[in-house]
PAVO-170590 format. One record per residue (C-alpha): x, y, z. Coordinates in steps of 0.5 Angstrom, whole numbers, plus 500, padded with zeros to 3 digits. Layout:
BEGIN
XYZ ...
END
This chain:
BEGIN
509460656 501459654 502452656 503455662 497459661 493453659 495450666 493456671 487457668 484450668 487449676 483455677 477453674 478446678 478449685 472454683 468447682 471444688 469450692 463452688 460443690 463444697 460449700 455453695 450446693 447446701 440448702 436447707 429447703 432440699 430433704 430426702 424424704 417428703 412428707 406425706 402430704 402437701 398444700 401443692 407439688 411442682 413437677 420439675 425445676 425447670 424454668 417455669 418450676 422455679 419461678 412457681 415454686 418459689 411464688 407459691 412459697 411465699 406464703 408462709 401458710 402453704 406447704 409446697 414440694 419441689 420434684 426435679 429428677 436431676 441434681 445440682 447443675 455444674 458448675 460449667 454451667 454458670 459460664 455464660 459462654 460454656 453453656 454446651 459443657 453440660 450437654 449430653 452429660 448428667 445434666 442432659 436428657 439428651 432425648 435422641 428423636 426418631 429417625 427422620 424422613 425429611 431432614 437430618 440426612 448427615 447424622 448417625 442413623 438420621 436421628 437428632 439429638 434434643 437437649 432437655 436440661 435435667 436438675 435445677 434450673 432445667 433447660 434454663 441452665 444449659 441454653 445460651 441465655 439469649 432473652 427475648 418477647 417474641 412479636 406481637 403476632 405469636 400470641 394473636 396465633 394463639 387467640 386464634 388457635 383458641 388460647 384466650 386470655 395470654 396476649 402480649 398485652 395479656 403478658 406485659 404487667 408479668 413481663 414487667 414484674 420479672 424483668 422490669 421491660 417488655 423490651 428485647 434490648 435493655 440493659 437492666 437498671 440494678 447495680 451490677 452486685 444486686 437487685 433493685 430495692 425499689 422494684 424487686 425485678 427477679 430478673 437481670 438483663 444486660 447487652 452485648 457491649 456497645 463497642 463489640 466490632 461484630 455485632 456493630 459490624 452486622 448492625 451496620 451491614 442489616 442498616 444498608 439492607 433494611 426495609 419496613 420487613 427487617 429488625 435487628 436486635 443486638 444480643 441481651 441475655 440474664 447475666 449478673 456480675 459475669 455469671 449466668 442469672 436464669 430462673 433458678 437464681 432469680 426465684 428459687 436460690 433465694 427461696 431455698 430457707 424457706 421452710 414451707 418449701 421443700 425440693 427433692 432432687 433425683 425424684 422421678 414424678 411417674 404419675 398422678 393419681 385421680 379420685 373421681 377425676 380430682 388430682 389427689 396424689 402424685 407417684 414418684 420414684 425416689 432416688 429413681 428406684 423407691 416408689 413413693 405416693 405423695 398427697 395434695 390438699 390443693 393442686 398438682 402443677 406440671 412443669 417438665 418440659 415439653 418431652 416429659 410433661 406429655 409423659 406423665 399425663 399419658 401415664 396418668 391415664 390422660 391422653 390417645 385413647 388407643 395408645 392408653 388402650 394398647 399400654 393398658 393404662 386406666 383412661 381418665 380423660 381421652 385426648 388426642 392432642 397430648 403429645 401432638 403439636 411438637 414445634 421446635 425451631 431448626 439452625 443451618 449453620 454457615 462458617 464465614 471466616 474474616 482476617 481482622 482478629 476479633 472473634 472469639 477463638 479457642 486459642 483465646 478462650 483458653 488463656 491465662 487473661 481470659 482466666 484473670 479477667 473472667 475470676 478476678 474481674 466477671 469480665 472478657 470472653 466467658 462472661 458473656 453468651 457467644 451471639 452479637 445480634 439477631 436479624 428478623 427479615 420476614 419469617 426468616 432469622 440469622 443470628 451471628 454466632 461468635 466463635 470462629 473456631 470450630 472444633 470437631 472434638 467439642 461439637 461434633 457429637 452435641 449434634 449427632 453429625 457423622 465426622 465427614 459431614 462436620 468437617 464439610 460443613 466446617 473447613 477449619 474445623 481442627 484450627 483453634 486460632 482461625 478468626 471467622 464467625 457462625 451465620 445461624 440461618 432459622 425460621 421464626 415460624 415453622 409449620 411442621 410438627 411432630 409429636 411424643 408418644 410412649 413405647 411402654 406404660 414403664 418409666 424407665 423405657 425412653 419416649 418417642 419423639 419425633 419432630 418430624 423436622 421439615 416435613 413441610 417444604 414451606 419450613 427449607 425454603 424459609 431457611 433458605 431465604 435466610 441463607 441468601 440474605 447471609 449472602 447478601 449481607 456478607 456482601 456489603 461493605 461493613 463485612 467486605 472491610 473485615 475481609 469476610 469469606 462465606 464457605 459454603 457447606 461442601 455436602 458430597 449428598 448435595 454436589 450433583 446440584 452443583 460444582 463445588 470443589 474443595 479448592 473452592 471451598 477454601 477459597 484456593 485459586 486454581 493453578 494454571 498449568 506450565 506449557 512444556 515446549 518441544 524441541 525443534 519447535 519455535 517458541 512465539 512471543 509472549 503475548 500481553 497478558 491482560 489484568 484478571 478480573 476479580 473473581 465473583 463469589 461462588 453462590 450456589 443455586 437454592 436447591 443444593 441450599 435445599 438439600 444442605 438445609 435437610 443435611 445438616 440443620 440441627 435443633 434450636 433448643 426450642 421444643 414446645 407445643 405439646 400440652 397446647 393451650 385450647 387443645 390439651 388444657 384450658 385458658 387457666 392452664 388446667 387439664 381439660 376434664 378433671 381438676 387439681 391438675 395444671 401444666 406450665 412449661 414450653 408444651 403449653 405453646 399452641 404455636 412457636 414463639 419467634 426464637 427465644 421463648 426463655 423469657 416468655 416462660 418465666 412471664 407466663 409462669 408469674 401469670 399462672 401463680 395469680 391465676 392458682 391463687 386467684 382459683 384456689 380462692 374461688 
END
């Protein structure tokens, strides 16, 4: 009977994608050839793009072109749960980093791989969808880092203007099949729901341990009806009939080009073979992501005076500082498994209820992201993943790991039913950074990007600590009632650090050994045995958590800092030393956002419309 179930579920999924491309993937807004000239060009439709985009299109006196050098997203990508379907695919740039010194030791040639979302939507169609403002202090940071002007108090009015709160946890009050009338919030947010027994499970643990240095935050993403609700379906879906705005997909941007410093066209490589120069009247704006923007201002001439030299591309503006400062946030995974069934499985995923409620009802295990609650202690996070299966064949490759480093981390790895949950232990503010440079002045050759991962020691031992507080929480009552087991990753780099068997991994008890007794000798009485004590959990000591964290840490998909504000651009987002020309995306970041900077994006780009419109009248 499942097998049957297996069957349905995967013929509907089938004629839902089949509709979905026929009939749901046509706009009259994308064209195949430009015209020879526009009011403003957006580079990538990417979070930030589709929210400028669209903004600037609503005045139907402007002309705007839309560049996105992928095409249409999936239709995987519209389930919240599968979010991974589109990675290392078509929708992916899958940038592979540069060997690392300090970290990623258990992956194939020490090299990350980032995922960077390439068609509409970006990166906003291929993460996990978790919505949140960061803390107040981040952007203090950045006024002392010399980018005025962009304080949460600053954000609050475009925050609210987007998502209609400035709250992490908020359930958006529009009717589940549409926006508010009154407010017109773009945005859609709704929370994990309230009986969820893991995430009120970890609340409830986080309450026994808290302090004035603690913060729980329940799970909120930008989900509608079931169905992933990002940038690219708030803002520009709706703005694809306009016919003041045109989007050309497949569309590489290469460079742009300067008249006495003034942005006045922009080269791009047409279904990526055919080179075109398209004209501006007013302004340039780059939104291609903190690996691809550093890119294109190098190749237009913006950038290290050596490295313009050595390319021989013309210098127009000598910086330093695009491509440096690359800050990204990094994940140890830890593996805990439970008895009580109420984690998210394969073996669950992969049914015909999961199918029924998910197609028929926009409810159950796919209409949701796969996190119940984020805990902040201090400069350390954990955030409870929910999937209790990992499989090796899913997820191995996403990260890079060679297969006996993933199944030391993951003890169950081939166990589609096995219930249990994933502890991600991360540090809100690292201090490494890393940087994106060019190999060669072509575009077809890949970029250098080395983030150059845990560099500083400050970074592991901030991981670290978030390790020890999973250990902690996994100890008290909420979870020990669930029968909640931490197997600590088994890394054989790591063992001379301490004794770790493969029995103790699994949790097996050791079985003692049979006496075998001689002839001829006489047996003695049995003496009485006394009750055993219970066993105390093993806890490793921090330097084989050390040398786990530089093993097997990964990417949290949070790339930023490479066009910093006050460094690279100034406090309108304009380029430093020439005109016409303005950046909004994640390298804007002078330091991290705590986590998610998603939701921060998308404020940040409704302030940067006001301020092109409010300059342009200028």
């Amino acid at each position: 009977m499942s097998f049957k179930f297996y069957i349905s579920a995967l013929v509907v999924a089938c004629i839902s994608y089949v509709v979905y491309q026929k009939y749901l993937n046509t706009n009259p807004s994308i064209i195949k050839k430009p015209e020879r000239r526009y009011d403003y060009i957006v580079v990538g439709a990417g979070t930030a793009g589709c929210v400028i985009a669209s903004r600037l299109s609503e005045d139907p006196n402007v002309k705007v072109l839309l560049v996105e050098a992928g095409g249409h997203m999936g239709y995987f990508t519209k389930i919240p749960l599968t979010a991974t379907a589109a990675q290392q695919g078509p929708n992916d740039w899958s940038f592979h980093a540069k060997p690392q010194k300090y970290s990623s030791f258990g992956m194939w040639n020490q090299t990350p791989v980032i995922p960077r979302g390439r068609g509409l939507g970006g990166s906003g169609q291929i993460n996990f969808l978790l919505n949140g403002f960061g803390l107040p202090e981040d952007y203090n940071r950045w006024s002392l880092l010399g980018f005025r002007g962009w304080s949460f108090k600053d954000l609050k009015p475009y925050f609210l203007k987007a998502f209609g709160t400035t709250e992490s946890e908020f359930e958006s009050p529009c009717v589940a099949g549409g926006y508010c009338n009154e407010s017109k919030i773009p945005m859609h947010l709704k929370k994990i729901d309230e009986n969820n027994e893991l995430m009120n499970i970890f609340k409830r643990a986080s309450s026994r341990l808290t302090d004035r240095y603690t913060l729980f935050r329940k799970a909120t993403a930008p989900v509608l009806s079931g169905r992933r609700h990002q940038a690219f379906d708030a803002y520009l879906k709706p703005a694809l009939n306009r016919p003041n705005l045109h989007v050309m997909l497949k569309t590489q941007a290469v460079s742009v080009r300067f008249d006495d410093k003034v942005a006045s066209s922009l080269y791009v490589l047409e279904d990526h073979k055919y080179l075109n120069n398209i004209f501006i009247n007013r302004e340039i704006i780059i939104c291609a992501g903190a690996i691809k923007t550093p890119q294109i201002l190098m190749l237009s001439g913006i950038g290290p005076r050596d490295l313009l030299k050595r390319l021989k591309i013309v210098p127009v503006v000598e910086n330093s500082q695009v491509g440096r400062n690359l800050h990204d946030h990094l994940n140890v995974p830890l593996y805990v498994s439970i008895k009580k069934p109420i984690s998210v499985t394969l073996a669950k995923v992969f049914s015909f209820f999961t199918a029924w409620d998910y197609y028929w009802k926009g409810e159950g295990y796919l209409s949701f992201p796969p996190v119940a609650g984020i805990e902040y202690k201090n400069m350390s996070a954990l955030m409870l993943f929910t999937m209790g299966s990992t499989s090796e064949r899913l997820l191995r490759d996403l990260s890079n790991y060679k297969p006996q480093v993933f199944r030391d981390m993951f003890p169950f790895n081939n166990d589609t039913s096995k219930e249990g949950f994933v502890f991600l232990a991360s540090c809100i503010q690292p201090r490494s950074r890393g940087f994106v440079s060019l190999r060669d002045a072509s575009t077809t050759v890949p970029v250098v990007v080395n983030p150059n991962y845990l560099h500083q020691e400050y970074d592991v031992q901030c991981i670290v600590k978030a390790l020890r507080r999973a250990e902690r929480l996994i100890s008290t009552k909420p979870f020990k009632d669930i029968g909640a087991k931490i197997h600590w990753p088994r890394i054989e780099r790591c063992l001379s650090l301490w004794r770790y068997s493969s029995q103790d991994q699994l949790g097996l008890q050791r079985r003692r050994k049979k006496l075998k007794y001689q002839k001829g000798v006489e047996r003695t009485k049995p003496q009485t045995r006394t009750p055993p004590k219970t066993r105390r959990p093993l806890s490793p000591p921090d330097e084989y958590l050390a040398c786990v964290t530089r093993e097997v840490a990964v990417t949290g998909h949070h790339v930023g800092g490479t066009c910093a504000g006050g460094n690279v651009l100034d406090n309108h987002l304009r380029v430093k030393g020439v005109k016409g020309l303005r950046v909004m995306d994640a390298s804007i970041f002078p330091s991290p956002i705590s986590l998610f900077p998603n939701s921060v994006i998308i404020g940040m780009a409704e302030k940067a419309v006001d301020l092109i419109k409010t300059d342009g009248l200028l």
